[in-house]
N, CA, C and O atoms as a GROMACS GRO file, in nm:
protein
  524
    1UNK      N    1  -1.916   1.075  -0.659
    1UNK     CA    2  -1.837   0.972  -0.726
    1UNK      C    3  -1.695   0.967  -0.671
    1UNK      O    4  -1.627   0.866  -0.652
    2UNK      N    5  -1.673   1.052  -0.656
    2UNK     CA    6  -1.484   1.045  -0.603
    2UNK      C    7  -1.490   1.062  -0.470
    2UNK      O    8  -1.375   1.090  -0.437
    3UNK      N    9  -1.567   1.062  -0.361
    3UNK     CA   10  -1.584   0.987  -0.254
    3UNK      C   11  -1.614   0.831  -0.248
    3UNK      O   12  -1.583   0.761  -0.152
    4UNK      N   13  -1.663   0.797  -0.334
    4UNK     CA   14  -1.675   0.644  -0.356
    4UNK      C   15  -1.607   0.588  -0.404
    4UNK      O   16  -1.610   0.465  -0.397
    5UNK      N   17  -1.484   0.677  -0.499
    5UNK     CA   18  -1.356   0.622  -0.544
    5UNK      C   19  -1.279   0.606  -0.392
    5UNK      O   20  -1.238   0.496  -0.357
    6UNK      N   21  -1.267   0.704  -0.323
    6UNK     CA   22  -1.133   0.712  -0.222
    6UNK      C   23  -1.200   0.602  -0.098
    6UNK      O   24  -1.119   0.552  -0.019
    7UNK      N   25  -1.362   0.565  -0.084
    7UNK     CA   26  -1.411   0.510   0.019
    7UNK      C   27  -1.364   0.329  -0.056
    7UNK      O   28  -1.302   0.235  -0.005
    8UNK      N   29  -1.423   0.345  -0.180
    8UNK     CA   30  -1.308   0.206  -0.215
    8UNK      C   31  -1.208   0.173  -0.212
    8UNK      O   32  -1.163   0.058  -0.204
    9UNK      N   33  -1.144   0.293  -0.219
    9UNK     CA   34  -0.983   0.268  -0.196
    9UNK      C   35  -0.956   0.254  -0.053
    9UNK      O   36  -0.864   0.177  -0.026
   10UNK      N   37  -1.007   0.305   0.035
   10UNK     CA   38  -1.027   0.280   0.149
   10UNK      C   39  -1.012   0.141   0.198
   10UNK      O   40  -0.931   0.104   0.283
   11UNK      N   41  -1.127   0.043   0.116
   11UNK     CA   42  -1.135  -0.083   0.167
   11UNK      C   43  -0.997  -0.174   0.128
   11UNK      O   44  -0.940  -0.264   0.188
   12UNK      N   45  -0.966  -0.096  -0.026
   12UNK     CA   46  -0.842  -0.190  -0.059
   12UNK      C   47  -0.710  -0.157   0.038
   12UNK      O   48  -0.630  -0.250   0.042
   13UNK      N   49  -0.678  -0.048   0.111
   13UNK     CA   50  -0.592  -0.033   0.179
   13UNK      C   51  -0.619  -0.168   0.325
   13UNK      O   52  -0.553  -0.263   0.368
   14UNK      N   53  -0.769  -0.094   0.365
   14UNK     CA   54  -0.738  -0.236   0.486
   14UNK      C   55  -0.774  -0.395   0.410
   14UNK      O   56  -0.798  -0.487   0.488
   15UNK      N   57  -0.777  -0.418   0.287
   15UNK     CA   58  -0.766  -0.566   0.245
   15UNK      C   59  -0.617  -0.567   0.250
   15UNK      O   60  -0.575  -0.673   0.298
   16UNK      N   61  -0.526  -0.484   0.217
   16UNK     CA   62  -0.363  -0.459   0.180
   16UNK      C   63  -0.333  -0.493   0.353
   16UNK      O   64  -0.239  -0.560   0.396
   17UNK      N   65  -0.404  -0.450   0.406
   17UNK     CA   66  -0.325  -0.395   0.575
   17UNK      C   67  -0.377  -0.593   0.645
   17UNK      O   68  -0.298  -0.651   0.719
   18UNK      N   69  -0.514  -0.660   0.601
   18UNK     CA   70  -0.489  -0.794   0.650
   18UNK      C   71  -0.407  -0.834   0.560
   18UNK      O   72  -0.297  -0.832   0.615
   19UNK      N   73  -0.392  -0.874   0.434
   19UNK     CA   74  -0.270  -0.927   0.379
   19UNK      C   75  -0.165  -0.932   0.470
   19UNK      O   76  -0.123  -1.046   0.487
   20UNK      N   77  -0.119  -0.861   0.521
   20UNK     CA   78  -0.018  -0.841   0.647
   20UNK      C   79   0.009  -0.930   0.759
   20UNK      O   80   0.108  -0.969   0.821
   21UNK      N   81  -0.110  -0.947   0.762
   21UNK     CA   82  -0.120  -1.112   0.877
   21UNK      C   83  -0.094  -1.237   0.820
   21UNK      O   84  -0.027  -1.316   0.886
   22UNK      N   85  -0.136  -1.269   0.709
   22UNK     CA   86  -0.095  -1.390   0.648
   22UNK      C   87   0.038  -1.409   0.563
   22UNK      O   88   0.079  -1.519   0.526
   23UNK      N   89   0.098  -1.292   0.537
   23UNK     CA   90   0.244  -1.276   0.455
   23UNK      C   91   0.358  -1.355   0.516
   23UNK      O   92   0.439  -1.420   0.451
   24UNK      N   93   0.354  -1.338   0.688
   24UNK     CA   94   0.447  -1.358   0.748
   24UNK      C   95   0.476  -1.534   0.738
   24UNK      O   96   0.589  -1.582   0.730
   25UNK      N   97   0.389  -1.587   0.738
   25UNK     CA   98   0.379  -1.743   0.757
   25UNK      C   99   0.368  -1.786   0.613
   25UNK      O  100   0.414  -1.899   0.597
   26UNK      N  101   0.320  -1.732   0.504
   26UNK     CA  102   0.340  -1.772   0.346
   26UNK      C  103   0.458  -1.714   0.307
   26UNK      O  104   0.475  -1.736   0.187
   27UNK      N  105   0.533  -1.659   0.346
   27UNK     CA  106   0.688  -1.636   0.312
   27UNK      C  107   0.732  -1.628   0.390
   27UNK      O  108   0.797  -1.527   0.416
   28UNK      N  109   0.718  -1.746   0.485
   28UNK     CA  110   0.849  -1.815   0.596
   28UNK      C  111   0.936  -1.692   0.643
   28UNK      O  112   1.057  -1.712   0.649
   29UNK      N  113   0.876  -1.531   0.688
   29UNK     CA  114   0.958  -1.448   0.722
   29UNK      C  115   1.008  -1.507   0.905
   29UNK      O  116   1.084  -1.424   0.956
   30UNK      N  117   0.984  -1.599   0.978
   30UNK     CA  118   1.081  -1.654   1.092
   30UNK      C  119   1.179  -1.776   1.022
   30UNK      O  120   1.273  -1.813   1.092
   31UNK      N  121   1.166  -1.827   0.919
   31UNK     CA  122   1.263  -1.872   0.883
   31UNK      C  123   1.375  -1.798   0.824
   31UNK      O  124   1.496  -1.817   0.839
   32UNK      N  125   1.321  -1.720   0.762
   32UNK     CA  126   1.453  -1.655   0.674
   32UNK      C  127   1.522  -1.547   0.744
   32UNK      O  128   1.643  -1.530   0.733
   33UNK      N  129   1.439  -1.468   0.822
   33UNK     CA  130   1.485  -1.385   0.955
   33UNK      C  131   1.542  -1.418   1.070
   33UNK      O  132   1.589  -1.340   1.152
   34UNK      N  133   1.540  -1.537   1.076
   34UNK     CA  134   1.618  -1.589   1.146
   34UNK      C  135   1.784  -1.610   1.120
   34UNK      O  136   1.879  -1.618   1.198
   35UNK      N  137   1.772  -1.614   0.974
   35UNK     CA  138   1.901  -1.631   0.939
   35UNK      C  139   2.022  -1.482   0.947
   35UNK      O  140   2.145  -1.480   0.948
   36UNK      N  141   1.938  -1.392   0.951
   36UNK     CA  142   2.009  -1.280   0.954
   36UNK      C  143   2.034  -1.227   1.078
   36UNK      O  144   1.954  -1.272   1.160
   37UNK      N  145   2.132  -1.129   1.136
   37UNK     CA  146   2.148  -1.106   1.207
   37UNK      C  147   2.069  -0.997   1.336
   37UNK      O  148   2.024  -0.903   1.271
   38UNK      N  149   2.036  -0.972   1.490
   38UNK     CA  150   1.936  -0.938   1.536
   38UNK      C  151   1.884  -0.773   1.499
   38UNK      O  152   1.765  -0.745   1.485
   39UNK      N  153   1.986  -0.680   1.488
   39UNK     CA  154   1.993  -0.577   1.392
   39UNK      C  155   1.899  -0.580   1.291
   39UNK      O  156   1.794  -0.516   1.302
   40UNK      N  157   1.926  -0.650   1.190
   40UNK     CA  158   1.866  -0.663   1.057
   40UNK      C  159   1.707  -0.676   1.085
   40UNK      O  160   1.618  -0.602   1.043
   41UNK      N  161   1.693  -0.812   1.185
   41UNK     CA  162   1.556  -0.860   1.167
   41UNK      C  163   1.437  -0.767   1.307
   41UNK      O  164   1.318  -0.773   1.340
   42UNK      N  165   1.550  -0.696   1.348
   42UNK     CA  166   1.486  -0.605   1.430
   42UNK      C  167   1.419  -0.463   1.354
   42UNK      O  168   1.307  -0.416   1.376
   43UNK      N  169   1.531  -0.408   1.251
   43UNK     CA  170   1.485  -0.320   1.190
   43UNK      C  171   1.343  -0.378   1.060
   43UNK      O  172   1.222  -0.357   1.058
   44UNK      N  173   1.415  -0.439   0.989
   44UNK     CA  174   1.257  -0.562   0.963
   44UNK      C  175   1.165  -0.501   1.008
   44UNK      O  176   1.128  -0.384   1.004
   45UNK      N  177   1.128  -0.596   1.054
   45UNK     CA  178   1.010  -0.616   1.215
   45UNK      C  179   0.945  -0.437   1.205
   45UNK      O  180   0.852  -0.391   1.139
   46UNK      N  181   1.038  -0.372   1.299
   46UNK     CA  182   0.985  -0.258   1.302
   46UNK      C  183   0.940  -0.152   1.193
   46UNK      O  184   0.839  -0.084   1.212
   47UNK      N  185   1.032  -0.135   1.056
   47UNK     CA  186   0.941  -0.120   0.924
   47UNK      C  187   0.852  -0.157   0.860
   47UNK      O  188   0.794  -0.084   0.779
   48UNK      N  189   0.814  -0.321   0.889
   48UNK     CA  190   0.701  -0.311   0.858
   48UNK      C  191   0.581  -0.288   0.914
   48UNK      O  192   0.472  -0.287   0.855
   49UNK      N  193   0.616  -0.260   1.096
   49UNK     CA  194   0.509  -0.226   1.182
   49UNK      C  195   0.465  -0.082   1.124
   49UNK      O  196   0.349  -0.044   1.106
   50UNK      N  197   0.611   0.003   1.095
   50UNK     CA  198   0.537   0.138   1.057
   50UNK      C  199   0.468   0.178   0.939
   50UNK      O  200   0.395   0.272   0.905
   51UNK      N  201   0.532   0.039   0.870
   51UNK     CA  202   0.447   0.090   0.705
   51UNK      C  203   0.302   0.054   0.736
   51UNK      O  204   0.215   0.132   0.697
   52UNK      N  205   0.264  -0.067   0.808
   52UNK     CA  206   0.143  -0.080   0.791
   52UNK      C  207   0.068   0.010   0.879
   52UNK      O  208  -0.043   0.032   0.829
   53UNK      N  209   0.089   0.079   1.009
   53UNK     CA  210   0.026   0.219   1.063
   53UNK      C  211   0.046   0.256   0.957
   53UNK      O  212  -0.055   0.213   0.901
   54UNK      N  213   0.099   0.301   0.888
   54UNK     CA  214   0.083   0.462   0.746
   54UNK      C  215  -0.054   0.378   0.646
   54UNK      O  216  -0.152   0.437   0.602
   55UNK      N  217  -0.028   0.243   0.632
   55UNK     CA  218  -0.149   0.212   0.542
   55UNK      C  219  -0.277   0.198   0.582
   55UNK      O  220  -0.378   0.182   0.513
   56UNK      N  221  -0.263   0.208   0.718
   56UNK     CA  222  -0.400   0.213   0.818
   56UNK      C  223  -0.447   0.319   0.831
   56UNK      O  224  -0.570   0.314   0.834
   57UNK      N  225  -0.389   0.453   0.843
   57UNK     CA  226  -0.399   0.578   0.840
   57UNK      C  227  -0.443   0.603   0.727
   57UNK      O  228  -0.521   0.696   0.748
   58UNK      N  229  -0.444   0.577   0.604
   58UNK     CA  230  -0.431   0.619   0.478
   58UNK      C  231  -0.543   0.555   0.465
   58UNK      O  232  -0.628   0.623   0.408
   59UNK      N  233  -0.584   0.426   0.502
   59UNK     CA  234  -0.707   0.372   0.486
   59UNK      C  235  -0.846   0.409   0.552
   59UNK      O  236  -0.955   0.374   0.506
   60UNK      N  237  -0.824   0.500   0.691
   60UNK     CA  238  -0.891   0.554   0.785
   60UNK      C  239  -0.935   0.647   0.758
   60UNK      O  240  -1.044   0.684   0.800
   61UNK      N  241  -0.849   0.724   0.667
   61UNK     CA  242  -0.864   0.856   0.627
   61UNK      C  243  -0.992   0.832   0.470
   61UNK      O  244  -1.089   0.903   0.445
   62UNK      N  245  -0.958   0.744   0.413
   62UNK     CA  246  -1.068   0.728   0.301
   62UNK      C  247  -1.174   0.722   0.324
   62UNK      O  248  -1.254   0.801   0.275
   63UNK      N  249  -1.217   0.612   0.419
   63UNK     CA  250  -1.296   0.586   0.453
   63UNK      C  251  -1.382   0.727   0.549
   63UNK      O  252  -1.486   0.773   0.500
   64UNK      N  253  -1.338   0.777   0.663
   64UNK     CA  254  -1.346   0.845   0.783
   64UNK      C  255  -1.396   1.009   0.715
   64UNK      O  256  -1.498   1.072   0.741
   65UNK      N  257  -1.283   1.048   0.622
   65UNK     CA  258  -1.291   1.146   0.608
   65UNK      C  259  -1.227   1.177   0.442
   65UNK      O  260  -1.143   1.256   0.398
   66UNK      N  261  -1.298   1.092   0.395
   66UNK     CA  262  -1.238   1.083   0.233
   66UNK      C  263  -1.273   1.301   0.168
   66UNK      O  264  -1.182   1.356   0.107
   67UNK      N  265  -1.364   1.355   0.189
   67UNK     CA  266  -1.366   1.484   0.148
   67UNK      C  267  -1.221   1.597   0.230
   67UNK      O  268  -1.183   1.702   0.179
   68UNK      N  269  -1.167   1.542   0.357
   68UNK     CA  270  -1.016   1.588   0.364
   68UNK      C  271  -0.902   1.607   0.256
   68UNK      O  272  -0.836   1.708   0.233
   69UNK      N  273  -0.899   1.478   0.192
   69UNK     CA  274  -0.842   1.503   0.107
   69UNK      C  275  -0.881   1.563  -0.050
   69UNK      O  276  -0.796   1.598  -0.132
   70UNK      N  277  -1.034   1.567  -0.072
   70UNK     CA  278  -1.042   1.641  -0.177
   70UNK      C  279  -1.025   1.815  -0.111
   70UNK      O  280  -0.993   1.878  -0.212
   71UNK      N  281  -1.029   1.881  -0.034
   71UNK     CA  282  -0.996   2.028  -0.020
   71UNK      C  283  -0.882   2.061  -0.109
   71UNK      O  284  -0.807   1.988  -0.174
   72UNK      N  285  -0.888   2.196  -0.096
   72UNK     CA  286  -0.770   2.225  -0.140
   72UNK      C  287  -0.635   2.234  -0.105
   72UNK      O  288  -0.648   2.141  -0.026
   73UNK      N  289  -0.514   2.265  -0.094
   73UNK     CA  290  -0.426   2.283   0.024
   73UNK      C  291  -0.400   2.170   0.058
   73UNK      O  292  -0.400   2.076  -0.021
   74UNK      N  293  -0.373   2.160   0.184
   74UNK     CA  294  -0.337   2.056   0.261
   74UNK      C  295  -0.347   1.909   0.235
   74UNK      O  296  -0.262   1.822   0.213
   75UNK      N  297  -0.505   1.908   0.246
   75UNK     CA  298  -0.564   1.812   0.161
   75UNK      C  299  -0.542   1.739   0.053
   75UNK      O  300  -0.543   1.616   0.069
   76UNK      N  301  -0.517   1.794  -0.088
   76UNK     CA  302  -0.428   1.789  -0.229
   76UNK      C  303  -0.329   1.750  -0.209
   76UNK      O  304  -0.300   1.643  -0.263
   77UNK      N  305  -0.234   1.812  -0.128
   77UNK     CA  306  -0.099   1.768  -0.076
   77UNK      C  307  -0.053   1.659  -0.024
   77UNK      O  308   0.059   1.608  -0.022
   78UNK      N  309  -0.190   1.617   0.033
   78UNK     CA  310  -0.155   1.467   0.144
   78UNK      C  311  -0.165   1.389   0.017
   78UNK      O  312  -0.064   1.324  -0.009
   79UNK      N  313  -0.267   1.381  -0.073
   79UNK     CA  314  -0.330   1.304  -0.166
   79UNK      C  315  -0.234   1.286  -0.267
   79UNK      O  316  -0.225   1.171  -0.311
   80UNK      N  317  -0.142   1.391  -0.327
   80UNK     CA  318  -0.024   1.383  -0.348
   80UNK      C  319   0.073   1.313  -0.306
   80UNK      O  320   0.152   1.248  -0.374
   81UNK      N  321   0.069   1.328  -0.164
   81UNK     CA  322   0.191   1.239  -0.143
   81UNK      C  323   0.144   1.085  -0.159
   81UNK      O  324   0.194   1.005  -0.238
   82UNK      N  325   0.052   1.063  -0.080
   82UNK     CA  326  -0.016   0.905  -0.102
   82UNK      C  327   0.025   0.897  -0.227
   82UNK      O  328   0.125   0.826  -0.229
   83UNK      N  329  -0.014   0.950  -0.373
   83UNK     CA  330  -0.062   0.906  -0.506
   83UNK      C  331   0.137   0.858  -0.532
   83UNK      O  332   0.154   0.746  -0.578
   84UNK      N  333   0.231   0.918  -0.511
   84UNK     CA  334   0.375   0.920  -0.558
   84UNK      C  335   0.422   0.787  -0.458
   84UNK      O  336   0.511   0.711  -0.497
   85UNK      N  337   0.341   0.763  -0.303
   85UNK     CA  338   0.328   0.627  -0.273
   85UNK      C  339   0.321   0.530  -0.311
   85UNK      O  340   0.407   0.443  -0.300
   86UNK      N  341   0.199   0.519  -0.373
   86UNK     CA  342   0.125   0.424  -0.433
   86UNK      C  343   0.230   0.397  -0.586
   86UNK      O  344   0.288   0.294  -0.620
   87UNK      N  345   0.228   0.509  -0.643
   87UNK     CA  346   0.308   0.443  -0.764
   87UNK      C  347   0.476   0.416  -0.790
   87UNK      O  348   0.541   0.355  -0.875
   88UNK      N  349   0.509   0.501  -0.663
   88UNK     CA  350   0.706   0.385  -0.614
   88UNK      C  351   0.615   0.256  -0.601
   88UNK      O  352   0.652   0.168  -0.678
   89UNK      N  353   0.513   0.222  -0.528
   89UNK     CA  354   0.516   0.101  -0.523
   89UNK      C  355   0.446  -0.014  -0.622
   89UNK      O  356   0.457  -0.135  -0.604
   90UNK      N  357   0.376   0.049  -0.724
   90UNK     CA  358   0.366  -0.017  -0.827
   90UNK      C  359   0.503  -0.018  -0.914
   90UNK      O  360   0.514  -0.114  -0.990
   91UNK      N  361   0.582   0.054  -0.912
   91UNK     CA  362   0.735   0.040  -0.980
   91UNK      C  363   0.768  -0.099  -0.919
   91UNK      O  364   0.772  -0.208  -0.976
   92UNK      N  365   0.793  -0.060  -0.765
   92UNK     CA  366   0.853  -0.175  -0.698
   92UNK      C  367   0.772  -0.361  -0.716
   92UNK      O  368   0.818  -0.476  -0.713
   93UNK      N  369   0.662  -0.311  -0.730
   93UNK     CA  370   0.622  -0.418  -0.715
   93UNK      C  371   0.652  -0.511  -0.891
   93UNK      O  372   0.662  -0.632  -0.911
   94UNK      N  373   0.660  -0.397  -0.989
   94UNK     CA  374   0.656  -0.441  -1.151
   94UNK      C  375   0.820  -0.483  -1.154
   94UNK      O  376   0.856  -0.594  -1.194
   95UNK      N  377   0.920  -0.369  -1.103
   95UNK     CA  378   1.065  -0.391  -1.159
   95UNK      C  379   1.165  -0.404  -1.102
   95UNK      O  380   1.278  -0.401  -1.151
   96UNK      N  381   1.118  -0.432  -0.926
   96UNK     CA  382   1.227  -0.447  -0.831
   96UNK      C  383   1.200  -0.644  -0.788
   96UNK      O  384   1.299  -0.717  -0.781
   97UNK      N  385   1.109  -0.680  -0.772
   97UNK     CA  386   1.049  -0.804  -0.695
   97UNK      C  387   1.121  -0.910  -0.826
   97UNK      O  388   1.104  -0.880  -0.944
   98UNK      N  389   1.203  -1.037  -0.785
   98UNK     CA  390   1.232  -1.151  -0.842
   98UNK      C  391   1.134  -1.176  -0.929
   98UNK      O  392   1.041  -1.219  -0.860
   99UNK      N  393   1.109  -1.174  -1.012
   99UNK     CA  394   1.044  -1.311  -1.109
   99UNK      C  395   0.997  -1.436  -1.053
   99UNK      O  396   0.885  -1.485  -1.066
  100UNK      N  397   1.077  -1.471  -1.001
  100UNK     CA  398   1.047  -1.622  -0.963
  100UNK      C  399   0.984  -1.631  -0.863
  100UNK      O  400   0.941  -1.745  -0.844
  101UNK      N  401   0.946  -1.512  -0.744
  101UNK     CA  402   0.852  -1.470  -0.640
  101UNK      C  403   0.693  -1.461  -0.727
  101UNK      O  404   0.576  -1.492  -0.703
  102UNK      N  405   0.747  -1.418  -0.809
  102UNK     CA  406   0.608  -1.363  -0.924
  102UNK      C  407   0.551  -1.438  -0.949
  102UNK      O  408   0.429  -1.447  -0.932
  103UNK      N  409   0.659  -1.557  -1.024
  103UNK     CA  410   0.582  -1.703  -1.096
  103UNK      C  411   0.550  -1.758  -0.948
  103UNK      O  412   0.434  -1.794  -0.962
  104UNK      N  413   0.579  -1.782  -0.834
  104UNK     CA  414   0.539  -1.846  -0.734
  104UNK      C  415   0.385  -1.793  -0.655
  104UNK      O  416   0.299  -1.866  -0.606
  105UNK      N  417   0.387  -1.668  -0.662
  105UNK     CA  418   0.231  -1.594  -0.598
  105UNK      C  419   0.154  -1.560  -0.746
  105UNK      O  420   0.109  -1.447  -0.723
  106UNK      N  421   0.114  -1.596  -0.889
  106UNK     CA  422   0.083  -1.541  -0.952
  106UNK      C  423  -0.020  -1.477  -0.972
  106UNK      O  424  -0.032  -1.379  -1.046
  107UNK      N  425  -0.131  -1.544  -0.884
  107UNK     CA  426  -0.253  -1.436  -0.821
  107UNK      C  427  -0.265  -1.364  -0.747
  107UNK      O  428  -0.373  -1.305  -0.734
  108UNK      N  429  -0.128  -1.332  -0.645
  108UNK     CA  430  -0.120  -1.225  -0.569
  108UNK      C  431  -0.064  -1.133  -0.621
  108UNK      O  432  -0.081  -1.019  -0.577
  109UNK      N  433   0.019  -1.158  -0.733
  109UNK     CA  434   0.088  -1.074  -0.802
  109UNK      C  435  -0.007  -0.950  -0.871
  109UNK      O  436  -0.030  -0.830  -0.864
  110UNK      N  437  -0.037  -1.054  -0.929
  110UNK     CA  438  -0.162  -0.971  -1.037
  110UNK      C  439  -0.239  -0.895  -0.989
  110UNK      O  440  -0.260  -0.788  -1.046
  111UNK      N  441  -0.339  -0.943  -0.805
  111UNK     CA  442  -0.436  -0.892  -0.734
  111UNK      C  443  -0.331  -0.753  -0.670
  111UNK      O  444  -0.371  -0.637  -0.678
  112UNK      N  445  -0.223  -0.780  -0.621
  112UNK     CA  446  -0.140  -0.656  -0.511
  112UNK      C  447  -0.156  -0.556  -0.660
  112UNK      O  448  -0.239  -0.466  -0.669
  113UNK      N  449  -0.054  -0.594  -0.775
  113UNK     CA  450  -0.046  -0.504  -0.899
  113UNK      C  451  -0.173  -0.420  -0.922
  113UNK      O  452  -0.182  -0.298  -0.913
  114UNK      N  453  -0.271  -0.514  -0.954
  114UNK     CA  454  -0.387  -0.383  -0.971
  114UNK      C  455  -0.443  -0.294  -0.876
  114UNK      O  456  -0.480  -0.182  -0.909
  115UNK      N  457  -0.451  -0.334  -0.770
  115UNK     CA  458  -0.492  -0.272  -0.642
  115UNK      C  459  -0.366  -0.163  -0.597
  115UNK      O  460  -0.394  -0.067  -0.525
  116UNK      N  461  -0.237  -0.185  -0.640
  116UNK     CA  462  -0.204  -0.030  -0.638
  116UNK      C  463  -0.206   0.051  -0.720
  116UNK      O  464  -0.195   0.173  -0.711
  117UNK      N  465  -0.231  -0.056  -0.856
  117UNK     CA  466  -0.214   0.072  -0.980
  117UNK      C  467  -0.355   0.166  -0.956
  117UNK      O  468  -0.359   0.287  -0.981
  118UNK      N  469  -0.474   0.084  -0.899
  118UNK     CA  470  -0.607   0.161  -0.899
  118UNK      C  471  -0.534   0.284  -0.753
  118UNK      O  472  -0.527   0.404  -0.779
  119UNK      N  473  -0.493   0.241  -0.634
  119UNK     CA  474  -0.493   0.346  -0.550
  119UNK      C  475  -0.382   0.427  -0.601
  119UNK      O  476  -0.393   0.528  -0.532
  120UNK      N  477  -0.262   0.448  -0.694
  120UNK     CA  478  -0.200   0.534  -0.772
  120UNK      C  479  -0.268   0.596  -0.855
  120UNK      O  480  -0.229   0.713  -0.858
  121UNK      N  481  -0.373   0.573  -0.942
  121UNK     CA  482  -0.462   0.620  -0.984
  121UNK      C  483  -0.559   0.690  -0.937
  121UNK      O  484  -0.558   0.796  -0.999
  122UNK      N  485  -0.644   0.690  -0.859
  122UNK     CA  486  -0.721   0.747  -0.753
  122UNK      C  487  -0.662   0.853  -0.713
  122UNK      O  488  -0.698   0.966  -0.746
  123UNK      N  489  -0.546   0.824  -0.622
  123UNK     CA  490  -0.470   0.980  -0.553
  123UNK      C  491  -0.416   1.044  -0.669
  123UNK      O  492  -0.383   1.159  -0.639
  124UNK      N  493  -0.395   1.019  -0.780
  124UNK     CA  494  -0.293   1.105  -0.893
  124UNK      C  495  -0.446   1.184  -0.907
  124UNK      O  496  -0.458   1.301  -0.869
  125UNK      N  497  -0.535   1.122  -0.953
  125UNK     CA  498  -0.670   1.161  -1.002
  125UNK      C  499  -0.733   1.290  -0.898
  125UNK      O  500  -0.789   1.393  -0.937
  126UNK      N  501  -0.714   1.264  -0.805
  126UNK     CA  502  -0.773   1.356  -0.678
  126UNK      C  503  -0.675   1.437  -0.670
  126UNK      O  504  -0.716   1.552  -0.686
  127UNK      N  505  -0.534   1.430  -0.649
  127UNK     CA  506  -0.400   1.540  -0.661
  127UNK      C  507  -0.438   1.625  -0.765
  127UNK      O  508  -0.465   1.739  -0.728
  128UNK      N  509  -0.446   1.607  -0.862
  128UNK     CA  510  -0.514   1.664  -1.030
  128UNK      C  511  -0.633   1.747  -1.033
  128UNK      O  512  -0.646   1.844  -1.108
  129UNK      N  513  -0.746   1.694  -0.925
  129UNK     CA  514  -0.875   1.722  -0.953
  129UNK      C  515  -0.925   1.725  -1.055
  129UNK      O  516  -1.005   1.804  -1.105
  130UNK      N  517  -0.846   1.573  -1.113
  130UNK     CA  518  -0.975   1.528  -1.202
  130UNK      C  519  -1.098   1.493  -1.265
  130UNK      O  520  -1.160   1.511  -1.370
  131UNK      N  521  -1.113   1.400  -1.085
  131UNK     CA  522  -1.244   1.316  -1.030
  131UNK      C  523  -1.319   1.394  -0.988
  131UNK      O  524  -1.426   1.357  -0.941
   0.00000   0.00000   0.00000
C-alpha cells in the first residue's frame, strides 16, 4: 500500500513537472519578464529550471525506487525533507499567492492545493512510518 501511495505520488509530481510547460504562456511569464530587468529574469528562468529537476527527481524516485525512501536512515530523511517541501508549499500556495490569481485559475487552484496537500501527506506519513 505505501508503495502505491509514493508510486501515485510519483505520477502527481510529473503531472506538477508538465504543468510547467503550459504555465509559461497562461501567465504571460515573456510578457511580464520582460519588464524586469536581465538579472532578475535570468535568475527566474534558472530557478525554475532547478526546481523542476528537484521535482523530477523526486518524481523518479517514487516511481523508480519508491522502497528507498521507506528504509530507514537515509531514506526517512530524504522523505522528510520532501514532506517539509511539500508543505512550505502548500503554505505558499494557501497564504502567500494573491487572491485574485486564485479567483482567476480557480480549478488550478483547488487541483495544485490538493495535490500538494496529498504529497505533504504521503512524505509526513512515510517520515512517521505510518503507512
Amino acid at each position: 500500500m505505501t508503495t502505491y501511495a509514493l508510486q501515485f505520488a510519483g505520477i502527481i509530481l510529473l503531472c506538477i513537472t508538465s504543468a510547467n510547460f503550459f504555465a509559461p504562456k497562461k501567465m504571460r511569464w515573456s510578457v511580464n519578464l520582460a519588464k524586469t530587468e536581465p538579472v532578475f529574469r535570468q535568475v527566474f528562468i534558472i530557478h525554475c529550471v532547478f526546481l523542476l529537476a528537484c521535482v523530477v527527481a523526486m518524481a523518479l524516485l517514487c516511481l523508480l525506487k519508491p522502497d528507498w525512501l521507506l528504509a530507514d536512515g537515509l531514506g526517512r530523511a530524504v522523505a522528510g525533507f520532501i514532506a517539509l517541501f511539500w508543505i512550505a508549499r502548500v503554505l505558499a500556495q494557501v497564504f502567500y499567492y494573491e487572491k485574485s490569481i486564485k479567483r482567476q485559475f480557480p480549478f488550478f487552484n483547488i487541483l495544485f492545493t490538493v495535490a500538494f496537500l496529498y504529497l505533504a501527506t504521503v512524505f509526513t506519513a512515510v517520515f512517521f512510518n505510518l503507512i
